[in-house]
C-alpha positions in Angstrom: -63.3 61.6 2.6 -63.9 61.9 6.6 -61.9 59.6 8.7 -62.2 61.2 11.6 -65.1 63.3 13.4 -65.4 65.1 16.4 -67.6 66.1 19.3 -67.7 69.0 22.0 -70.1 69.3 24.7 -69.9 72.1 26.6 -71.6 72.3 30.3 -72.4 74.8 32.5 -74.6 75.3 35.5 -74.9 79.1 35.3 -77.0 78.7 32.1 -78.5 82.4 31.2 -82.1 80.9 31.1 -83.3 78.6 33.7 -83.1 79.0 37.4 -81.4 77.3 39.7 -84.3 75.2 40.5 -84.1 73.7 36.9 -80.8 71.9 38.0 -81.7 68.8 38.9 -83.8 68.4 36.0 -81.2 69.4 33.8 -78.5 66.3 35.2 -81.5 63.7 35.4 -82.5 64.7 31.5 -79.1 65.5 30.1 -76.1 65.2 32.1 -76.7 61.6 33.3 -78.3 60.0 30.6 -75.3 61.5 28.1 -72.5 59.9 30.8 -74.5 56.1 30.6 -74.7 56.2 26.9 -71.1 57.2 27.1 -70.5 54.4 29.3 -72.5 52.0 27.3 -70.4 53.4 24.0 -66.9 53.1 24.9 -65.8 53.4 21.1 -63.7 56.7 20.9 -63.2 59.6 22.6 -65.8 62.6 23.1 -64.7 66.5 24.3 -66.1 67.7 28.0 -66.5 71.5 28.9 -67.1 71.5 32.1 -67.4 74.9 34.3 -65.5 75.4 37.7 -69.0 76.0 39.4 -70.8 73.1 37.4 -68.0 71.3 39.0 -68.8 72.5 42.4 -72.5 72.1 41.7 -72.0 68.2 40.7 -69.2 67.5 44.1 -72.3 68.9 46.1 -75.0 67.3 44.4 -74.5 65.0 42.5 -70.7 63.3 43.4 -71.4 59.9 41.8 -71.8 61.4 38.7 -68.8 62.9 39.1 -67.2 59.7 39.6 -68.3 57.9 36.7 -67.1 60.7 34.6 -63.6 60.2 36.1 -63.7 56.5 35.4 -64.8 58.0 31.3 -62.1 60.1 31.7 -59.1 57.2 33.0 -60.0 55.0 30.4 -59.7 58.0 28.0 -62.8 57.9 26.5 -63.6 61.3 27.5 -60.6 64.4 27.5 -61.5 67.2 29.5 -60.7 70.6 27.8 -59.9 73.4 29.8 -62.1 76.7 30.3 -62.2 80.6 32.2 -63.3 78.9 35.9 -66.4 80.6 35.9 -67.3 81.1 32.5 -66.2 84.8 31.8 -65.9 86.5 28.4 -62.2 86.5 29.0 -61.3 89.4 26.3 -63.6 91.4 28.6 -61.3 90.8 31.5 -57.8 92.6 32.3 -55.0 90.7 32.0 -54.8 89.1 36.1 -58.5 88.3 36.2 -57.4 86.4 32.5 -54.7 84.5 34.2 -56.4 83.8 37.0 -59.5 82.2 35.6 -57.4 80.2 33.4 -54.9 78.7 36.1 -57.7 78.1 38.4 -59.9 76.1 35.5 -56.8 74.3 34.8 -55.6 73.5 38.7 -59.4 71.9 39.3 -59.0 69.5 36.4 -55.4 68.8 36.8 -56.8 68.2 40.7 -60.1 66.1 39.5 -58.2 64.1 36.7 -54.6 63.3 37.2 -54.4 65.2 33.7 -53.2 68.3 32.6 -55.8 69.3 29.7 -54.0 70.5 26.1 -57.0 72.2 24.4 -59.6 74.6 25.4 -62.7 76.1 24.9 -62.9 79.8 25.3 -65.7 80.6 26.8 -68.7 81.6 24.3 -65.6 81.3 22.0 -64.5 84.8 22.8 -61.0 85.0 22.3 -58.5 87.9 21.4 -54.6 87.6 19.9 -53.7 89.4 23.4 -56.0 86.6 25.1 -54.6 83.2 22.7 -51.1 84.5 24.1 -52.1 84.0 27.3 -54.1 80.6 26.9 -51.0 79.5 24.8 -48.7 80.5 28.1 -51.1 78.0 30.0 -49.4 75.0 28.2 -52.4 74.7 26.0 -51.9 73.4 22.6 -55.1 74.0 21.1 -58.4 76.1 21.3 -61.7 76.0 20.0 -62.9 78.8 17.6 -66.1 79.4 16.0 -66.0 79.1 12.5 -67.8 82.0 10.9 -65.8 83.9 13.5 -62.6 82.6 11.5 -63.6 83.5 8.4 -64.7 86.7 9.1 -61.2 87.1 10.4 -59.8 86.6 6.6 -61.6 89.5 4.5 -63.5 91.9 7.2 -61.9 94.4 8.7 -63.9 96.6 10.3 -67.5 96.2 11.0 -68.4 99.6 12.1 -67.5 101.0 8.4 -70.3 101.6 6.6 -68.9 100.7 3.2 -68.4 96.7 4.5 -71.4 94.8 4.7 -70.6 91.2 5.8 -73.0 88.4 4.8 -75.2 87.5 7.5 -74.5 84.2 9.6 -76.1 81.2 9.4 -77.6 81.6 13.3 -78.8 85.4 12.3 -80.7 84.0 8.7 -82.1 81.5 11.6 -82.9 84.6 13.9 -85.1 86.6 11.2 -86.9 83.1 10.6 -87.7 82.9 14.1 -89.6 86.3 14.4 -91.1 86.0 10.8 -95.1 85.8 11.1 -97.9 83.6 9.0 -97.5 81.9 5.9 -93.7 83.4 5.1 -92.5 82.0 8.4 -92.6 78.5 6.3 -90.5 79.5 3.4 -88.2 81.5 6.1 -87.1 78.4 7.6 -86.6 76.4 4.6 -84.3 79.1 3.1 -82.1 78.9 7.0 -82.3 75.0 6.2 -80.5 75.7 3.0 -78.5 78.3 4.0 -76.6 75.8 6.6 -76.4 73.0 4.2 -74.6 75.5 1.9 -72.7 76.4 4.7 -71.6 72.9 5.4 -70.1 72.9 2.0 -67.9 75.6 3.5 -67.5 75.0 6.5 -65.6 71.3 6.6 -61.9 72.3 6.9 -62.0 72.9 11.0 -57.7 71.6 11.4 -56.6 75.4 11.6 -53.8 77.6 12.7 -54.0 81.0 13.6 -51.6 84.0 14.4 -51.2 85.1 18.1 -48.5 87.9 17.1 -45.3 87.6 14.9 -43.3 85.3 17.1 -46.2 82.9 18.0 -49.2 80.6 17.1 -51.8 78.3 18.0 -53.4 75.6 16.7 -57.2 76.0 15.9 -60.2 73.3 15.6 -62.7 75.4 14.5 -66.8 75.1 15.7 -69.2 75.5 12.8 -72.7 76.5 13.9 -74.1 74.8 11.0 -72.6 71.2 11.5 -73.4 71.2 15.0 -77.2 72.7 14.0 -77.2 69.8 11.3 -76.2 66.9 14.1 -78.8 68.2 16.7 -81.6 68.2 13.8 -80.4 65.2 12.2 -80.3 62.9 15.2 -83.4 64.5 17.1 -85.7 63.3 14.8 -88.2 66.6 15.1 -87.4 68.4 12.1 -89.5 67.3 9.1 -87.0 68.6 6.2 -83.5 67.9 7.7 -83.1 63.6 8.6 -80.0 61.5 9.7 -80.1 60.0 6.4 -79.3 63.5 4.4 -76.9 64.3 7.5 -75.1 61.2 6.3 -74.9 62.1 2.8 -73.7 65.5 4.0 -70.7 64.3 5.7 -69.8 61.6 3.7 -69.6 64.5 0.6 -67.1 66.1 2.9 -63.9 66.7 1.1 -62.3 66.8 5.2 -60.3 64.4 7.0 -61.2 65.5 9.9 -64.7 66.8 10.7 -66.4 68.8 13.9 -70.0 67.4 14.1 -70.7 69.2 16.9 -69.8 71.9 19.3 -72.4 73.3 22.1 -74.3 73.0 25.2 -74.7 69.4 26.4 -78.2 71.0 27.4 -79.8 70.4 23.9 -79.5 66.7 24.5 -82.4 65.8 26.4 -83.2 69.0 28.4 -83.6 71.8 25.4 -84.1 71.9 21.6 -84.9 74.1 19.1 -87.3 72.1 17.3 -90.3 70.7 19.4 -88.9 68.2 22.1 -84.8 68.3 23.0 -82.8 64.9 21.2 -82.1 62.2 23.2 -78.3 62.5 24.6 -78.4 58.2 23.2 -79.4 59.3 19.9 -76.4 61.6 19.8 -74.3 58.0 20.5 -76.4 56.1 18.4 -75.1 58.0 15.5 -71.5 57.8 16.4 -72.3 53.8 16.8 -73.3 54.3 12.8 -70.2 56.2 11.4 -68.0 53.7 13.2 -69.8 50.9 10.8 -68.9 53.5 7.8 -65.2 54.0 9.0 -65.2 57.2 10.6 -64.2 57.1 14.0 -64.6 59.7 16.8 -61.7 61.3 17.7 -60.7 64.3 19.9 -58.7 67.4 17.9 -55.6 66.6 20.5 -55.6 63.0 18.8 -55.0 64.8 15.0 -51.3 64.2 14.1 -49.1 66.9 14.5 -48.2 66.7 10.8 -52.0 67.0 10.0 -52.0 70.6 11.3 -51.3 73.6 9.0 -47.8 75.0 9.0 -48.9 78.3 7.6 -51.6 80.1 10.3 -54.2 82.6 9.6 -55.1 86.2 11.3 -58.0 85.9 14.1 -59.7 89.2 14.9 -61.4 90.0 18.3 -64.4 88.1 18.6 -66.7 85.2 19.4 -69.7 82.6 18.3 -72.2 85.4 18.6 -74.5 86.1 15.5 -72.7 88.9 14.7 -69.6 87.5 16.1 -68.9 90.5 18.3 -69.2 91.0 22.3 -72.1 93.2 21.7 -74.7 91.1 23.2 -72.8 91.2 26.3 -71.7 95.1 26.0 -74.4 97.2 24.5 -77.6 97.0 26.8 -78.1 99.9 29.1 -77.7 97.4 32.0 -74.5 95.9 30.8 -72.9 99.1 30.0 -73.6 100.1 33.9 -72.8 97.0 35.1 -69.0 97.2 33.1 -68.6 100.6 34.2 -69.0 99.8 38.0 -66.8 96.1 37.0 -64.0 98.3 36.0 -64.3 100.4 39.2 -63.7 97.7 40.9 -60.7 96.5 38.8 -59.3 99.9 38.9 -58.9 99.8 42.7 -57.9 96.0 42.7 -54.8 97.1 40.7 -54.0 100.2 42.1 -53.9 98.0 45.4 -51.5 95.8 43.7 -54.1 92.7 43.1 -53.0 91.7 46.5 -53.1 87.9 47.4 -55.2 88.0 50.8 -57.5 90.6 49.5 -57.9 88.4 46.0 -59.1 85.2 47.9 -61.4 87.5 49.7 -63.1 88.5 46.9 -62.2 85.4 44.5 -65.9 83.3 44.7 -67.9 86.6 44.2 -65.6 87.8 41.3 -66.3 84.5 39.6 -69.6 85.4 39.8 -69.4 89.0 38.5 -67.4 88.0 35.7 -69.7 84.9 34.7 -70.8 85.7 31.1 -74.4 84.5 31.2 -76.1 87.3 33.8 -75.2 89.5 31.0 -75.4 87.4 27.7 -78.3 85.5 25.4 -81.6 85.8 27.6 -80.4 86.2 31.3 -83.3 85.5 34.0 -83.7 87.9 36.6 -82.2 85.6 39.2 -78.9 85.3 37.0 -79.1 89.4 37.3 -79.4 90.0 40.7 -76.3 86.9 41.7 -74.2 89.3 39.3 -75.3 92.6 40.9 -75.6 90.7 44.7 -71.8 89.6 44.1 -70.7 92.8 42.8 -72.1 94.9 46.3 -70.6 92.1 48.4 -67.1 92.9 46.6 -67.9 97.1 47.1 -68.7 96.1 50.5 -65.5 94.0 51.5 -63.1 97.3 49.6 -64.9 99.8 51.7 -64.2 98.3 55.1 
């Protein structure tokens, strides 16, 4: 029976697929009408993700915004949850760019909010055990993973062997629907629908623990693509087969105590959807407002009793929410392989110079932008290219002078 559900919205102005231009649009759509239903809600506590440079975008532009969610965050009906600063694939990093993007996410909120955060959300969920020990040296207690990621974790051991063939995720059985043509494009999607209600079943234990090595742990909450499809579906009204009343049904079969509703860009709340028209960020509330009448309240994972938390952890590869739950998206392409190769140029020197403070501060704000996921991720935009490449000669250009 779920007592308890939870909800993690994730923003971040360096989005792979609009242009810069798209901003204001995106805060008068999404960002500010989810704060003023938050406002007008006031009945639990909901999850923030908020970039380093989304944060500088919204104390430039938009700094009254910012206040309000400082008012959310006082009365501690939103928790901010820590992040890499500029939203890198941190197992892609070396260790000091790792530490640094962590203690730099974590000094802006601690500066912002009075309040040192205790959980985190790994940007795209990437994580490694060499990169949980370092999040867990940050003081943070707990960390977001994705859930197919998890389980993959338990049986699959490595997917470049031929003779192990993994079953296909949830988003990929939604992928192959997407490009199927005519009449079977139909029965395509309604086999996805069932695949993530299946899923559901499966995916409704998210209180976790995982292994960082043999001496240490860290508590997981894990992020289940399917529940957090389910909720955007469900509440935005704009998908004929899946409604809020059979979303209802699904969690209240739920066999969890605790249960993560949804995990994901803030973005598909009033700017961006995958059905027809984006859901409204106040239907999102609106459907909080019913599970409080049903006795589930909305709760963030650092609120989940100590005791609640597994004693006995379980083994996390190397990976991320990806469909294939690897950093191939962001690895394989002819122009990601060159833009890595002249990345670790660039590290190469940095340490062979000793990572040197003045020099580091130099370079820090165009780093942040080489090492942002997004020019290399999902769909980048050619502007979200050429800041990557534009930041990359500025940093060859200040370590040839």
């Amino acid at each position: 029976m779920v007592e308890n559900v939870s909800v993690i919205l994730h923003w971040n102005t360096d989005y792979a697929e609009f242009p810069r231009s798209e901003f204001p649009t995106v805060v008068q759509t999404s960002f500010e009408p989810m704060v003023s239903a938050i406002e007008d809600w006031k009945d639990g506590k909901i999850c923030f993700n908020i970039t380093g440079h989304t944060f500088e975008y919204l104390q430039k532009n938009n700094p009254e915004l910012l206040d309000r969610i400082k008012v959310l965050v006082k009365d501690d009906i939103v928790e901010m949850i820590t992040s890499g600063y500029s939203h890198p694939i941190l197992p892609l990093l070396p260790r000091p760019r790792v530490e640094t993007q962590l203690k730099d996410h974590i000094a802006l909120l601690k500066k912002l909010f009075k309040k040192t955060p205790i959980g985190i959300w790994p940007p795209e969920l990437a994580v490694s055990p060499s990169v949980l020990s370092q999040i867990k040296k940050q003081g943070i207690k707990w960390t977001a993973i994705d859930y197919e990621h998890f389980l993959l974790s338990q049986y699959f051991g490595n997917d470049m062997n031929p003779f192990e063939r993994r079953d296909l995720s949830a988003t990929e059985i939604l992928v192959d629907a997407y490009w199927t043509k005519g009449l079977k494009k139909l029965r395509a999607y309604l086999k996805a629908l069932r695949t993530i209600k299946e899923v559901q079943k499966t995916q409704d234990q998210p209180v976790q623990r995982v292994i960082i090595n043999d001496k240490e742990t860290i508590k997981a909450f894990l992020c289940s693509v399917s529940w957090t499809y389910s909720t955007q579906f469900a509440v935005g009204g704009d998908i004929a087969f899946y409604n809020m009343k059979k979303h209802l049904k699904a969690i209240n079969n739920s066999n969890s105590k605790h249960l993560n509703i949804y995990g994901s860009d803030i973005e598909f709340f009033g700017y961006r959807s995958m059905g027809p028209e984006a859901a409204k960020p106040v239907d999102l509330i609106n459907f909080l407002r019913i599970l409080k009448k049903q006795g589930i309240n909305t709760k963030s994972p650092s609120d989940i009793p100590e005791e609640e938390w597994p004693k006995e952890a379980s083994y996390l590869s190397a990976g991320c929410w990806s469909p294939d739950k690897s950093f191939r998206i962001w690895t394989d392409s002819e122009d990601n392989t060159e833009f890595i190769r002249r990345a670790n140029e660039i590290y190469d020197i940095l340490s062979r110079l000793g990572w040197k403070k003045d020099l580091m501060t130099k370079l820090e704000p165009y780093l942040r932008i080489m090492e942002n996921s997004d020019p290399r991720g999902w769909a980048p935009i050619p502007e979200r290219k050429n800041e990557a490449y534009s930041a990359m000669a500025s940093i060859f250009e200040i370590l040839e002078k």
